[in-house]
C-alpha positions as CSV (number, residue, x, y, z in Angstrom):
1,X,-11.1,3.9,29.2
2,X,-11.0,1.9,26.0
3,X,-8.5,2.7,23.1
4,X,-9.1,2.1,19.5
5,X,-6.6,1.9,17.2
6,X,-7.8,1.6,13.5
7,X,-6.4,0.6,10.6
8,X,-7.3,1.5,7.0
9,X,-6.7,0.1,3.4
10,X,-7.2,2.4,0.4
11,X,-6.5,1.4,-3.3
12,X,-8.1,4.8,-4.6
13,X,-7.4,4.0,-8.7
14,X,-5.2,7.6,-9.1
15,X,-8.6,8.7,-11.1
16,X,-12.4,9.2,-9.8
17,X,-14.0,7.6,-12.6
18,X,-17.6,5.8,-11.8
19,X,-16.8,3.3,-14.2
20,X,-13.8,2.3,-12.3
21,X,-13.7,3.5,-8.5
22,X,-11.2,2.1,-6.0
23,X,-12.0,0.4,-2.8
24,X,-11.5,1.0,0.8
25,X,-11.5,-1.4,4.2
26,X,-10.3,-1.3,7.9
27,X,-10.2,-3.2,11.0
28,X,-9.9,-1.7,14.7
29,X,-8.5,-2.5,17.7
30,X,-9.5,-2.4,20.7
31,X,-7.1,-2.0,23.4
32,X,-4.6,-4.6,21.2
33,X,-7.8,-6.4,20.3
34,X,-8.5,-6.8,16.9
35,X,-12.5,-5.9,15.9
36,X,-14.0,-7.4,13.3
37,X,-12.9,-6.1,9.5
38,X,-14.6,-3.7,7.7
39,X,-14.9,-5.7,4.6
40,X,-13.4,-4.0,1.1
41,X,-15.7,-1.6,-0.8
42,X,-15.8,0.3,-4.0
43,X,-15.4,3.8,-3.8
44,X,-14.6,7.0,-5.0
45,X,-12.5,9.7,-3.1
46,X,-15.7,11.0,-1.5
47,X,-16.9,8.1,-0.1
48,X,-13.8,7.4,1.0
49,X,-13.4,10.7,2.9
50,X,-16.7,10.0,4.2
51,X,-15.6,6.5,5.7
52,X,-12.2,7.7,7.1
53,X,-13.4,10.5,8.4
54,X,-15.9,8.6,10.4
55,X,-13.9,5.6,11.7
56,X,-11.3,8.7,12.8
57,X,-14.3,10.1,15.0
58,X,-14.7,7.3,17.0
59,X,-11.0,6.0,16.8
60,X,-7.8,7.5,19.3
61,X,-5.3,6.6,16.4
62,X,-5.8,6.0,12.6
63,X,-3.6,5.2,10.1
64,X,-4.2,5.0,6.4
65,X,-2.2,3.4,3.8
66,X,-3.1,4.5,0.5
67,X,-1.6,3.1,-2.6
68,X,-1.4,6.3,-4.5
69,X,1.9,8.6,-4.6
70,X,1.0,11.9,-2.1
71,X,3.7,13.9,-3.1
72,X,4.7,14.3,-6.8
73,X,7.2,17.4,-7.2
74,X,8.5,16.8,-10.7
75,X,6.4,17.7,-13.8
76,X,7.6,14.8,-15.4
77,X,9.3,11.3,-15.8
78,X,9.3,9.6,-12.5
79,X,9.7,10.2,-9.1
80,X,13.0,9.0,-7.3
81,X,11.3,6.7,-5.2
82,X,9.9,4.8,-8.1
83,X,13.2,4.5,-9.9
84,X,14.4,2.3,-6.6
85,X,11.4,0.5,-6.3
86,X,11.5,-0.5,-10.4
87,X,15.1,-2.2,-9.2
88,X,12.6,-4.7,-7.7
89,X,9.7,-4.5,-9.6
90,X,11.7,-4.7,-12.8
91,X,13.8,-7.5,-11.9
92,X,11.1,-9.4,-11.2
93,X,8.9,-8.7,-14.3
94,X,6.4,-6.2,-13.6
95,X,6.2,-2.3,-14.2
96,X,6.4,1.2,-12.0
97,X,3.6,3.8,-13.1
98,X,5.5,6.8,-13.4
99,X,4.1,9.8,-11.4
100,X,4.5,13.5,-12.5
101,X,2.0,16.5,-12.5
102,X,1.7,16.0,-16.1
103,X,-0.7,13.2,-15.8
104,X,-3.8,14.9,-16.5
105,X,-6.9,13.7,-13.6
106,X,-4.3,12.0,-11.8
107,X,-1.5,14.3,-10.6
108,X,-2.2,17.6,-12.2
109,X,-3.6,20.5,-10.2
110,X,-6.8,19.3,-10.9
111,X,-6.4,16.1,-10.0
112,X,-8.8,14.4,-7.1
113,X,-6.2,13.4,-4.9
114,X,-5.2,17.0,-3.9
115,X,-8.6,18.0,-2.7
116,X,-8.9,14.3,-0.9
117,X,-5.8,14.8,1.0
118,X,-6.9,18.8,2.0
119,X,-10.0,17.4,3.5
120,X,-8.5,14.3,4.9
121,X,-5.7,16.9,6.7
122,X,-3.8,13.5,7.8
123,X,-0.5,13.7,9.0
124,X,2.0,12.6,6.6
125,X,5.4,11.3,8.2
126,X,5.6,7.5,8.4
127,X,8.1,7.2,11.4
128,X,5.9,9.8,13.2
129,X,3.1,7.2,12.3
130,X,4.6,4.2,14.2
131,X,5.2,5.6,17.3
132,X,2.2,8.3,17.8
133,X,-1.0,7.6,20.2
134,X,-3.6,9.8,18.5
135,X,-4.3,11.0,15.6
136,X,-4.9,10.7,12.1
137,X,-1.9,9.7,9.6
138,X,-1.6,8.4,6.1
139,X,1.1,6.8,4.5
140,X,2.2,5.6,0.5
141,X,2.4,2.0,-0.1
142,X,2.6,0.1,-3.3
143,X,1.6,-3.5,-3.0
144,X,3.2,-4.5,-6.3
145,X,6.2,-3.9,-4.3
146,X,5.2,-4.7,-1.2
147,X,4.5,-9.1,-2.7
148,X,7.8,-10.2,-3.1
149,X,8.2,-9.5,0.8
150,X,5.7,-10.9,2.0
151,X,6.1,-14.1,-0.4
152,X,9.5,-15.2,-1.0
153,X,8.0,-17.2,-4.4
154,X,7.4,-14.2,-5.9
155,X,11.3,-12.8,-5.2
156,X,12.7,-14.0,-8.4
157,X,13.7,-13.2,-12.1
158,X,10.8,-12.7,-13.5
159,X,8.2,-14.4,-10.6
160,X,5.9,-11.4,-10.0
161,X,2.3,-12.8,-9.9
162,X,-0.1,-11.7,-12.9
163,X,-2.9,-11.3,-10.9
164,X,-5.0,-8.0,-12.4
165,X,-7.3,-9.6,-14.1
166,X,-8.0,-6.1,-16.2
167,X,-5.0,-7.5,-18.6
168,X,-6.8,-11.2,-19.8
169,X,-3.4,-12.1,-21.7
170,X,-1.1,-12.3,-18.6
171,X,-3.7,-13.3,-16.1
172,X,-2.8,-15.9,-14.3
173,X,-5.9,-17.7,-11.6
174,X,-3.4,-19.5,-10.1
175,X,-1.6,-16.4,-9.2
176,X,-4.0,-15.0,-8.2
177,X,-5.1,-17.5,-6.1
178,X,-1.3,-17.1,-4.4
179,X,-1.4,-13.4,-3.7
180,X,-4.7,-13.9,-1.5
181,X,-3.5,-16.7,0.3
182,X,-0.1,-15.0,0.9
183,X,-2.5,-11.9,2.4
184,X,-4.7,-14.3,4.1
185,X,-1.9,-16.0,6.2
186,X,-0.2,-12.7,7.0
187,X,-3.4,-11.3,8.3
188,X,-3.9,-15.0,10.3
189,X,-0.3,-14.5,11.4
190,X,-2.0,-10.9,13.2
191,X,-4.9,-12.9,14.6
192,X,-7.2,-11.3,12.0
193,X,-9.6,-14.4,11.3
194,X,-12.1,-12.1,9.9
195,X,-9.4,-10.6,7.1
196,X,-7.7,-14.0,6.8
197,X,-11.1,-15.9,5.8
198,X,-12.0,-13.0,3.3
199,X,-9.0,-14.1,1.8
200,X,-9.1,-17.4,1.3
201,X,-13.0,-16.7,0.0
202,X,-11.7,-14.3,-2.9
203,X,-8.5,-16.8,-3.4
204,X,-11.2,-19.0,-4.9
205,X,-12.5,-17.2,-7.3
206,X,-12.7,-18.9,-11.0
207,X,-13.1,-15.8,-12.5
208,X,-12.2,-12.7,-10.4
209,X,-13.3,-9.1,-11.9
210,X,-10.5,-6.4,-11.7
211,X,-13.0,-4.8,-9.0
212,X,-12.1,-7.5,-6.9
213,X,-8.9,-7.0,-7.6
214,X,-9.3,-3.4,-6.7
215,X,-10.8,-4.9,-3.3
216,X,-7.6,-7.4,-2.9
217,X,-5.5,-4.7,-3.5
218,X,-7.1,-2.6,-0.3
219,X,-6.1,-5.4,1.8
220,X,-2.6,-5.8,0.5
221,X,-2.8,-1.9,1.5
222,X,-4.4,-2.9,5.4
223,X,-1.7,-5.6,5.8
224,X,1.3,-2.7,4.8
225,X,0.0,-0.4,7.5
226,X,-0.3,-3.7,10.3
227,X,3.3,-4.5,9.4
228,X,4.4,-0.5,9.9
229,X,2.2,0.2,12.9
230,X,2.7,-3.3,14.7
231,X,5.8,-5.6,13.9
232,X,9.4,-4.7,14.2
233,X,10.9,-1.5,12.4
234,X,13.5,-4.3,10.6
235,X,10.3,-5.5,9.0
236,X,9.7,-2.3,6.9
237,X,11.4,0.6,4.7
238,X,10.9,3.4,4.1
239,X,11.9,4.4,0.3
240,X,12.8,8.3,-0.5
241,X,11.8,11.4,1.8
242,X,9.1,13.7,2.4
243,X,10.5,16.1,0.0
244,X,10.5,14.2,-3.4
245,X,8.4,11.2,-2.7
246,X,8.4,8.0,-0.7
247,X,7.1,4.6,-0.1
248,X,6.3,2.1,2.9
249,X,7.0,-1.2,2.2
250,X,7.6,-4.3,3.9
251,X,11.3,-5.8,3.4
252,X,13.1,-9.1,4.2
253,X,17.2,-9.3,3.9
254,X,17.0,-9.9,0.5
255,X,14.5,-7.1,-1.0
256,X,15.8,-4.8,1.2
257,X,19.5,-5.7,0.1
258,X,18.3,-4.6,-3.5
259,X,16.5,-1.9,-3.0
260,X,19.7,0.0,-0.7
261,X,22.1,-1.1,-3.6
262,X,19.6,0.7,-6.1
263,X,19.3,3.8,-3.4
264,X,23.0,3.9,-3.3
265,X,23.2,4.2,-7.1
266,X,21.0,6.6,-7.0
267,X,21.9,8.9,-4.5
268,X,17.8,8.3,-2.4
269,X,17.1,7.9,1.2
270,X,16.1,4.5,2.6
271,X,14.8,4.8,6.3
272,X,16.3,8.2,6.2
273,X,19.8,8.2,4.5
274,X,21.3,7.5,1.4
275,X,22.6,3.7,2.4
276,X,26.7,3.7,1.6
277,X,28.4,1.9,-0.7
278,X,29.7,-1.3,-0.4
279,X,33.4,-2.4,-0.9
């Protein structure tokens, strides 16, 4: 008997506007085979249900990577998690979207992604994720966070890549260009030819849409849950707890030197415990 392993990448867009929906892909595997990928799509939260819940049918494991905080306790400022990840995304020049129930349509009662995640009923513990055989599971990522890892050109003062092409004064095509080749080689790295030559075909864009970079940023999302599922536990963190908020993210030496300094300061879990201070 054959098992399937699949692997999905959601960039929902916190709201559930028509005018701007998220997207969604996946690839399977198939006994440690990869399938071929599920290309990204725009979606809303329903469709996306709809897609999850039907590659889950006919899948032994899933794992979803969603690049939208999950659990947002405080009614305001932001989340602990996101003050370690802005030692990162700060320092290298872009911003962290605070998070608090007071954002109406995004985190609010009301909000879409508390009647996605009730329907989805995933689990939601990322080291339980890594090592399970069945089942469904979703996990937070933040591929802002997630670049500088995975390229070390983009670990600098002020080297994150402008690539949303929704703010025409800092875009950058050249960046852009950079954070799908970076995701291109990474999936290549897997043995995901499909993923890897989707990349390379959207890293040529002359004038990408910020769908597509809705659709680039799914990817980024697939490629966060290939590195938890199926490389080395030293390859990720985990940022904050189940209680507050967290993040999965892939780390090197040097991001993940930064980002344990900040959780030190700041007295929040990485992989689990508050990292000690250093003499």
């Amino acid at each position: 008997m054959s098992e399937i392993e699949t692997f999905v990448g959601f960039d929902s867009a916190w709201t559930d506007s028509v005018k701007a929906p998220g997207a969604i892909c996946a690839v399977a595997f198939r006994n440690g085979v990869p399938q071929s990928l599920i290309e990204p799509r725009l979606v809303r939260f329903d469709a996306a249900l709809t897609f999850i819940q039907d590659l889950a049918s006919r899948s032994d494991y899933t794992l979803v990577a969603l690049d939208q905080p999950t659990i947002v306790p405080n009614q305001s400022s932001l989340r602990p998690v996101e003050r370690v990840a802005g030692s990162v995304i700060g320092w290298i020049g872009g911003g962290v979207q605070p998070s608090n129930r007071g954002k109406k349509g995004m985190f609010c009662d009301d909000s879409p992604i508390w009647g996605f995640l009730a329907a989805l009923g995933a689990s939601e513990d990322p080291e339980v994720a890594r090592t399970s055989r069945s089942g469904l599971h979703l996990i937070e990522v933040f591929p802002a966070l997630a670049l500088p890892a995975l390229e070390p050109e983009f670990f600098r003062y002020r080297g994150a890549p402008r690539y949303n092409p929704g703010n025409s004064r800092r875009f950058n095509v050249e960046h852009w260009g950079r954070v799908a080749a970076t995701a291109g080689l990474w999936f290549e790295h897997d043995g995901l030819d499909d993923a890897a030559h989707w990349c390379r075909g959207i890293a040529a864009m002359p004038e990408p849409k910020k769908a597509d970079q809705d659709r680039l940023d799914a990817m980024l999302c697939l490629l966060i849950s290939l590195r938890w599922r199926r490389h080395s536990r030293e390859s990720s963190m985990m940022l904050g707890d189940l209680e507050n908020g967290y993040m999965v993210v892939p780390a090197t030496p040097q991001t993940r030197a930064r980002l344990e300094a900040a959780g030190t300061r700041r007295g929040v879990p990485i992989d689990g415990a508050v990292p000690p201070g250093r003499n």
